[in-house]
BALO-656720 format. One record per residue (C-alpha): x, y, z; residue in one letter. Coordinates in steps of 0.05 Angstrom, whole numbers, padded with zeros to 5 digits, always signed. Last residue first. Example, Ala and Ser with C-alpha at 12.3 -4.5 7.8 and 13.67 -1.06 7.14 Angstrom:
REM residues 2
+00273-00021+00143S/+00246-00090+00156A/
END
This chain:
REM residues 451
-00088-00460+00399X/-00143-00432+00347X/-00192-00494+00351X/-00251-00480+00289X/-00255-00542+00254X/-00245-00592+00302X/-00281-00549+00350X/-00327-00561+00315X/-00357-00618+00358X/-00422-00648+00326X/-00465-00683+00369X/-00525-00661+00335X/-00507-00665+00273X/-00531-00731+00244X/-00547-00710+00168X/-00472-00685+00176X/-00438-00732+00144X/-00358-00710+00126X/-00322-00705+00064X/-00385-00699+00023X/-00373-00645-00021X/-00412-00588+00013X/-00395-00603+00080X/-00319-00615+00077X/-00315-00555+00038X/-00357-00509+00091X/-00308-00540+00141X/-00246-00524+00119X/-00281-00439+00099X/-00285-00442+00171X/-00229-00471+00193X/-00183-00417+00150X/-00234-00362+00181X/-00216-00392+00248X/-00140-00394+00233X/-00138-00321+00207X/-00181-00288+00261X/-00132-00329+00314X/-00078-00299+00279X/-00101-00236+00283X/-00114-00232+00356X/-00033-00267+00361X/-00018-00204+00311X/-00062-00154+00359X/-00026-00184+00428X/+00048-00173+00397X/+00030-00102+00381X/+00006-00090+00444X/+00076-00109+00471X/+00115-00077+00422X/+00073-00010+00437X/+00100-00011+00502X/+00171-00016+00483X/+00164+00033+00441X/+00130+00084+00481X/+00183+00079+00531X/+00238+00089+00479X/+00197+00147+00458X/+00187+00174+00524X/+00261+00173+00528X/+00277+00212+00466X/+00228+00266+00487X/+00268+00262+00571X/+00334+00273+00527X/+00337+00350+00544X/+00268+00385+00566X/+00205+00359+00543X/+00159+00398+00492X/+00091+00420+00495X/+00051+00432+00427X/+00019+00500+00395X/-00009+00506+00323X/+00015+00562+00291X/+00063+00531+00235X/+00012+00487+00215X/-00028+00549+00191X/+00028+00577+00153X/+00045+00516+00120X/-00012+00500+00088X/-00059+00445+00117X/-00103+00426+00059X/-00177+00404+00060X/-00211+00391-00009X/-00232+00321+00009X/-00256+00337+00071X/-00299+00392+00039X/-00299+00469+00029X/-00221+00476+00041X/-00172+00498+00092X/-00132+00455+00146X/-00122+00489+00215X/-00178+00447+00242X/-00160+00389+00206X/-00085+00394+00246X/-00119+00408+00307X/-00161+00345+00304X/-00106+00306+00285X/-00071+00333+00357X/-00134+00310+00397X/-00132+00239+00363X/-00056+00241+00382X/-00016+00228+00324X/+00016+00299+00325X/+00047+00277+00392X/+00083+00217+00361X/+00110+00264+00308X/+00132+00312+00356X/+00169+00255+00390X/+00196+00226+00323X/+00223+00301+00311X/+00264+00296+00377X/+00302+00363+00372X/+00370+00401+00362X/+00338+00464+00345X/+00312+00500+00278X/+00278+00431+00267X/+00265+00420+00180X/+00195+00423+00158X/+00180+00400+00089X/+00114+00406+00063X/+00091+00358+00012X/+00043+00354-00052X/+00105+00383-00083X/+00130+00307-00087X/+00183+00281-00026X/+00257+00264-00026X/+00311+00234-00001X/+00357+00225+00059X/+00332+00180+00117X/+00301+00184+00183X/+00246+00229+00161X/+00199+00244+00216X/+00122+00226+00186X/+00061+00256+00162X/-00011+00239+00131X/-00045+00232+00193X/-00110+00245+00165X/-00108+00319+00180X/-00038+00320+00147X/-00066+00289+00077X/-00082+00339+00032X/-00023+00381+00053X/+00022+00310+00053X/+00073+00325+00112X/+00143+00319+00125X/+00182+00334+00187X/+00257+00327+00181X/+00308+00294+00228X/+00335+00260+00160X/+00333+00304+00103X/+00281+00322+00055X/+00289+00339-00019X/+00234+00367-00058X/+00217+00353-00122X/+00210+00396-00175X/+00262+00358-00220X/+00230+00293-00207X/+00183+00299-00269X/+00153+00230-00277X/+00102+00224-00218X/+00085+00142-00205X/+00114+00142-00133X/+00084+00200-00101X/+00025+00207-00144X/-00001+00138-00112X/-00006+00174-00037X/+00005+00105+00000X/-00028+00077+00049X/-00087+00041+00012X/-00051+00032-00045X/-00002-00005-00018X/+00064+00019+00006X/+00137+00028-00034X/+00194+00035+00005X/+00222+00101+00026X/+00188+00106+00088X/+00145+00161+00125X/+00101+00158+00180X/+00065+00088+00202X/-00015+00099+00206X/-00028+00159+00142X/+00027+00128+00107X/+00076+00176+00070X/+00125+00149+00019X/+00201+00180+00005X/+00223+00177-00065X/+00301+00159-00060X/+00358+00202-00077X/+00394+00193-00137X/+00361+00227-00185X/+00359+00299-00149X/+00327+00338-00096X/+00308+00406-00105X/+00310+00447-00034X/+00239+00485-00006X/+00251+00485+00078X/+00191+00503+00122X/+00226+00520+00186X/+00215+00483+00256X/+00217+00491+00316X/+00197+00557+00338X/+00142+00555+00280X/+00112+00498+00313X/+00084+00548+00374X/+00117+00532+00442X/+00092+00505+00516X/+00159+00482+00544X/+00151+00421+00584X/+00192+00422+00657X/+00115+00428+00696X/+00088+00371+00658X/+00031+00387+00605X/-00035+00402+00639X/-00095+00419+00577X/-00065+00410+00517X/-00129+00412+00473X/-00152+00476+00513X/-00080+00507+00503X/-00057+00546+00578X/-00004+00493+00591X/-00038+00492+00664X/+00019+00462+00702X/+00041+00390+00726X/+00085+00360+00787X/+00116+00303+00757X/+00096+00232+00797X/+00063+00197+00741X/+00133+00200+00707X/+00127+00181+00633X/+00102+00239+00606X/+00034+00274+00610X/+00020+00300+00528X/+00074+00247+00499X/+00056+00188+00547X/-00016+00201+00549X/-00033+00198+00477X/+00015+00138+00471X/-00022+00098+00527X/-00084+00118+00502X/-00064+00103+00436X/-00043+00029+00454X/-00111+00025+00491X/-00148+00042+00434X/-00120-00015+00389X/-00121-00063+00448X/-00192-00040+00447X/-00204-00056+00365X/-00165-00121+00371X/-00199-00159+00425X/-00267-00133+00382X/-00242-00167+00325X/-00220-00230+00369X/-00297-00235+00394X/-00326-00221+00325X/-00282-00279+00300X/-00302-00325+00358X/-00382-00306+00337X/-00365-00319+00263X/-00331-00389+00291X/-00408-00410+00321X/-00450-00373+00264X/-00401-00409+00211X/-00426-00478+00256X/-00518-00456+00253X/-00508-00431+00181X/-00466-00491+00166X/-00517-00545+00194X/-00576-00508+00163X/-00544-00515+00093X/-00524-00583+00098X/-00601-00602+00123X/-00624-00566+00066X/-00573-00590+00017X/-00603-00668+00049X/-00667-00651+00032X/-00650-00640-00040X/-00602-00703-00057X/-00537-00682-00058X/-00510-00636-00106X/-00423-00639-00128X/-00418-00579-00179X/-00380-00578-00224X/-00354-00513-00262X/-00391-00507-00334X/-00434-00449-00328X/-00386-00412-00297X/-00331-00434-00346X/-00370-00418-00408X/-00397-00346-00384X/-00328-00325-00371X/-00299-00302-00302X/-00253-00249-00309X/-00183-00220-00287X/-00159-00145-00293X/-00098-00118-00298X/-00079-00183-00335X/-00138-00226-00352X/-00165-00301-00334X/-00204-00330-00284X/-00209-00404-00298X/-00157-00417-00244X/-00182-00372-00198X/-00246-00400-00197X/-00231-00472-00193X/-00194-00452-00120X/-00251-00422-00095X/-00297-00470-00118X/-00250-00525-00075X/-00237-00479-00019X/-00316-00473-00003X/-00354-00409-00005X/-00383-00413-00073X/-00407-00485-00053X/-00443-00438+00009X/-00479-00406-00048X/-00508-00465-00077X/-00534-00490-00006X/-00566-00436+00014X/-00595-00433-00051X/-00627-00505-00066X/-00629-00547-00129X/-00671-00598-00137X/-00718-00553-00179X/-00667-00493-00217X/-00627-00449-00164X/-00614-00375-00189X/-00540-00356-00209X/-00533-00282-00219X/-00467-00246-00245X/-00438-00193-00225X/-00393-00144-00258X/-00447-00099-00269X/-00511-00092-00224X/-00564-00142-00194X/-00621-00096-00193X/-00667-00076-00124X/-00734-00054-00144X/-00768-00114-00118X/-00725-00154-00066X/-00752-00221-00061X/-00719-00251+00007X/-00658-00294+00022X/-00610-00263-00026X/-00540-00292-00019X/-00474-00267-00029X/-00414-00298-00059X/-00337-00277-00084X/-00336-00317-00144X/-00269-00268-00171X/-00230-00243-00109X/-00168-00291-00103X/-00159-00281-00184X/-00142-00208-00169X/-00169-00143-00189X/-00235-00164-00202X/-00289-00184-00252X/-00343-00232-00233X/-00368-00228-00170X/-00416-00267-00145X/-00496-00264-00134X/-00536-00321-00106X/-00614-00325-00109X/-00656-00356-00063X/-00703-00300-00057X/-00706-00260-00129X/-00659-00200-00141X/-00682-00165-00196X/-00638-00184-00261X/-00684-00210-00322X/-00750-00172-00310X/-00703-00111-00291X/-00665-00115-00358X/-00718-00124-00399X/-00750-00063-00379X/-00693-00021-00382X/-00653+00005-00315X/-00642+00072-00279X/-00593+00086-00220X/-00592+00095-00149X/-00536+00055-00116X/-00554+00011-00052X/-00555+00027+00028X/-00562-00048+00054X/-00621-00052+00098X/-00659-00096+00042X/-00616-00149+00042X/-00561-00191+00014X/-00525-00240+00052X/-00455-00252+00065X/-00442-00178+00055X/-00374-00143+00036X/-00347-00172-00030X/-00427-00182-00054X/-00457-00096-00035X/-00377-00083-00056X/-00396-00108-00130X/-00455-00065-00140X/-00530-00080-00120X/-00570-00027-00156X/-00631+00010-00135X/-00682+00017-00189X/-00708+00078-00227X/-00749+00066-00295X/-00712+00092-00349X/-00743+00156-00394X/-00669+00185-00380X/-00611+00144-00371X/-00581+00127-00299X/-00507+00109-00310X/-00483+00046-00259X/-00487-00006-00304X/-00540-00071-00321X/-00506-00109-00359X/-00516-00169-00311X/-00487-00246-00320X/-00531-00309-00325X/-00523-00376-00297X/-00595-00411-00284X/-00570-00465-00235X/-00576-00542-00232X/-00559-00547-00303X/-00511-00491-00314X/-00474-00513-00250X/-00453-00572-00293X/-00471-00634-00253X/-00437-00682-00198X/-00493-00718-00167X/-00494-00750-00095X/-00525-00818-00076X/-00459-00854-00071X/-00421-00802-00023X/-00371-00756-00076X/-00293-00780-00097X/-00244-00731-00117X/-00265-00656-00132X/-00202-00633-00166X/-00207-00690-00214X/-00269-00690-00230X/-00301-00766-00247X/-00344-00760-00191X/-00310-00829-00162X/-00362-00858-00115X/-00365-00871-00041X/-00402-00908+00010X/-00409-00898+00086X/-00402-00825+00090X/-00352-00801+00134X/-00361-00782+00202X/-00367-00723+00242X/-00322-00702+00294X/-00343-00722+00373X/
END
């Protein structure tokens, strides 16, 4: 069965929160909660005591926060760690972000953690009496605070949450055993869908490795199961088909240095989908690409080319051009000698075992200093299919890929729907949409059905 409403109802006199069961409060969080925000940043200073610091990713990343979490060392004042160690029952949001969508972001502290400092861009909102934490934070969690948040966040790069309309947000508080009893029913239903989640994330993660397997085998075995096979006589090769030529890079390809101009477009790497000439996010994209100024060194790439980020290579920072434009310095530009599948080769290169031969030709002190230069890449060895059979594995590996690729999105769907239940039925709970001092009959599947 679903759970029912209450049986009376008042007005709460907020328009965004509607009507409240009779025997609830609507209050300023200020007065159920101490609402205070940290100053406490990430530079130690010397003749400071040492703490640990709990940063913004510790709240964006964490539902709860605990002592196994790996947190900042810094120093703090006196003051400041009397006011801002993390006390049990606590709840810590974010308040400064990028977007609106990521400002009240809450975690909660379930346990005194001495030592440990709620850090900058946080704030800290600690339960007064008749208030309880559990069931504070999961108000943070609902649709309806999330919603008020963004709204009252304000900023242009950056938005912010100001002291006056934290302390000031309503919040709807039921009598005190009852916010326990909430709070116990939505850690024992978010554990249920969390559980679903994990279930679809883990779906995703081996259809993920069974796409590359397929891939990896398709472009180092070939299509036909059947083909009689030789010793390709490169360890990370191993057998290659008996038709595949075993030849170094520099065969095929020629590093090619040819100024661009204004007209063509600024090609974008992604370390997961090759090159593209529209823009990519942050994440994918190698920023100095598209925000660079001076074009004139630029280099231009045709399409058939190979292009890879030095910095980047070993990360899978490369892609076959299939249109005309052009790349920063940062890039090497390697144009076939031969009439050749360049998407093949850079289907091969993807290969977990290829990547590692790219990083192992790479040089630099650190990962983050590692560049493939052209005369190393140039000497690393592949196998290569005779005549059209390249362009035919990757018409087979395309069609295969479709078809794991339509399983991940309907995986991530389902993640999307439950989480979109999930945060439904936190909101219902918390503002007295539905009863659920009566839960043990409870179906949530209301809540948390994905077909």
């Amino acid at each position: 069965m679903s759970f029912p409403r209450y049986e009376r109802y008042k007005e709460s006199g907020v328009e965004w929160l509607g009507e409240v069961p009779e025997g609830w409060e609507v209050k300023p969080l200020k007065l159920a909660c101490e609402v205070f925000p940290s100053n406490v940043d990430k530079k130690s200073k010397e003749g400071e005591p040492s703490v640990l610091l709990c940063n913004y990713t510790d709240v964006y990343y964490n539902e709860k926060i605990t002592p196994e979490l790996e947190f900042m060392a810094a120093t703090a004042s006196v003051d400041q760690i009397e006011k801002f160690t993390l006390r049990a029952g606590d709840t810590i949001i974010t308040k400064d972000s990028e977007t609106a969508d990521d400002i009240a972001i809450a975690a909660y502290v379930p346990q005194d953690m001495p030592g440990v400092i709620c850090g900058y861009h946080l704030s800290m909102v600690r339960p007064r009496e008749g208030a309880f934490g559990p069931f504070v934070k999961r108000f943070f969690d609902s649709c309806y605070a999330k919603s008020k948040f963004a709204v009252l966040a304000n900023g242009l790069t950056r938005v912010g949450l100001g002291q006056y309309a934290l302390d000031n947000v309503e919040l709807p508080l039921p009598p005190l055993p009852e916010q326990h009893t909430i709070a116990a029913f939505l850690d024992r239903e978010t554990g249920k869908i969390d559980a679903l989640v994990a279930e679809q994330q883990r779906l995703i993660e081996l259809l993920k490795e069974k796409r590359q397997a397929v891939i990896s085998h398709a472009v180092t075995k070939g299509l036909n199961p059947a083909a009689p096979m030789k010793d390709s006589g490169v360890e990370w090769l191993g057998e290659v088909p008996a038709g595949w030529e075993v030849v170094r890079l520099a065969n095929l390809f020629q590093e090619v240095d040819e100024r661009g101009n204004a007209d063509l477009p600024v090609l974008c790497v992604s370390i997961h989908n090759g090159i593209s000439d529209r823009e990519l996010d942050e994440e994918e994209m190698d920023r100095k690409v598209s925000r660079s100024e001076d074009r004139s060194i630029y280099k231009q790439v045709k399409s058939g080319d190979l292009v890879y980020n030095m910095m980047r290579a070993w990360q899978g920072g490369f892609g076959a051009a299939t249109v005309e434009g052009m790349v920063s310095p940062a890039y090497v530009v390697a144009r076939p000698r031969q009439k050749i599948s360049t998407a093949f080769v850079e289907l091969l290169l993807r290969t977990p075992q290829a990547i590692e031969q790219m990083r192992r030709h790479s040089k630099g002190v650190t990962d983050f200093r590692l560049r493939l230069y052209w005369d190393e890449f140039k000497n690393i060895t592949i196998a290569l299919p005779p005549g059209n059979e390249a362009e035919e594995i990757c018409k087979g590996i395309e069609k295969l890929t479709c078809e794991f690729d339509s399983l991940i999105a309907e995986a991530q769907r389902a993640i999307a729907l439950l989480k979109e239940r999930r945060t439904a039925l936190i909101s219902a709970a918390v503002t007295g949409k539905i009863d659920v001092r009566s839960s043990d009959g409870f179906d949530s599947s209301e809540f948390c059905r994905t077909g």
